[in-house]
C-alpha positions as CSV (number, residue, x, y, z in Angstrom):
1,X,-25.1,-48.0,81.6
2,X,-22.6,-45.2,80.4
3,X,-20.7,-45.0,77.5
4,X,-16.9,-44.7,77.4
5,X,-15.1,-41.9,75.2
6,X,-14.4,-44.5,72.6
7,X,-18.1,-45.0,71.5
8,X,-18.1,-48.1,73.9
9,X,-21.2,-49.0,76.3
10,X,-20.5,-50.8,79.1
11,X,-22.5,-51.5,82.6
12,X,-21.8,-52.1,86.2
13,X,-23.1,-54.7,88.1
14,X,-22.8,-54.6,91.6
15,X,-24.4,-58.0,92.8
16,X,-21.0,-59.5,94.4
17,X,-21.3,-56.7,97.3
18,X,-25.3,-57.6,98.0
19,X,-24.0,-61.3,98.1
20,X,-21.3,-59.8,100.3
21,X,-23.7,-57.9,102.5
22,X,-26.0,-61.0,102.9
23,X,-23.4,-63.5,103.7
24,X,-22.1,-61.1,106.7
25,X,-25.6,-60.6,107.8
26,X,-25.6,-57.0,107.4
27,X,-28.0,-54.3,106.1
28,X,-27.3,-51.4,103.9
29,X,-27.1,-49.0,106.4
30,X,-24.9,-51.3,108.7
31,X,-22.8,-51.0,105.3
32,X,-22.8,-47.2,104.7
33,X,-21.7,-46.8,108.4
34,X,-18.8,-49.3,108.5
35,X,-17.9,-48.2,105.0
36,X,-18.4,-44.2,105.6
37,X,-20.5,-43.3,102.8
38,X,-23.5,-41.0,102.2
39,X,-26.9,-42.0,101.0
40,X,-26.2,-40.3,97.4
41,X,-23.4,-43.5,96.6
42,X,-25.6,-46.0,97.9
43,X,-28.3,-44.7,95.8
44,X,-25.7,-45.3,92.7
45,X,-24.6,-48.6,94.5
46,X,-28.5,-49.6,94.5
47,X,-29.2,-48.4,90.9
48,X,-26.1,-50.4,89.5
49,X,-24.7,-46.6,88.9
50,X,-20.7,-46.1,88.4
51,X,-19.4,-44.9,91.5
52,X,-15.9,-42.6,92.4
53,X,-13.0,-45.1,93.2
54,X,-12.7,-43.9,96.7
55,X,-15.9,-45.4,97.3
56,X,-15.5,-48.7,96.0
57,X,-11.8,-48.5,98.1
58,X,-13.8,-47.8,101.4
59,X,-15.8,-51.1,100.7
60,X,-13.0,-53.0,99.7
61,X,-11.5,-52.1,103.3
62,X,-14.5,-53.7,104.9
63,X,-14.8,-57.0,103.2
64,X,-11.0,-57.4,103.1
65,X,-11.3,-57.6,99.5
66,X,-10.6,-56.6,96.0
67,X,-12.6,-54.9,93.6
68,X,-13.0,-57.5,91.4
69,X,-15.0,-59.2,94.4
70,X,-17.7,-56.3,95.0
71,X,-18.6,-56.0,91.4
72,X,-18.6,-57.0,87.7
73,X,-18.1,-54.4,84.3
74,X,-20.2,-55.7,81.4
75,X,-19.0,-54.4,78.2
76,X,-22.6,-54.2,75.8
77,X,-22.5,-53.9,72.4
């Protein structure tokens, strides 16, 4: 969870890219390769952490897919 500058706490959820994963028969590390990123973001990936934009680009560029389809923002009051 983080909070936002305007007192706002909201969560990532990153359960559409493990369905993604699954469906494609792939394992995490087959994703960090393909996608090009280091253990430290898939640790954030793994931990439902916010990760840098460029990240979630590079595994949109795998899938073939939008953001929106790797992950979900849940807004907690």
């Amino acid at each position: 969870m983080f909070h936002t500058n305007r007192g706002l706490s909201m969560a990532v959820s990153y359960n559409k890219l493990w369905n993604l994963v699954r469906q494609n028969k792939m394992k995490k590390g087959d994703l960090a390769r393909a996608a090009e990123i280091s253990n430290y973001w898939m640790s954030k990936l793994n931990h439902d952490e916010p990760v840098q934009m460029e990240v979630m680009l590079r595994l949109c560029k795998v899938f073939h897919c939008d953001i929106g389809d790797l992950m979900e923002v849940i807004e907690e009051e």
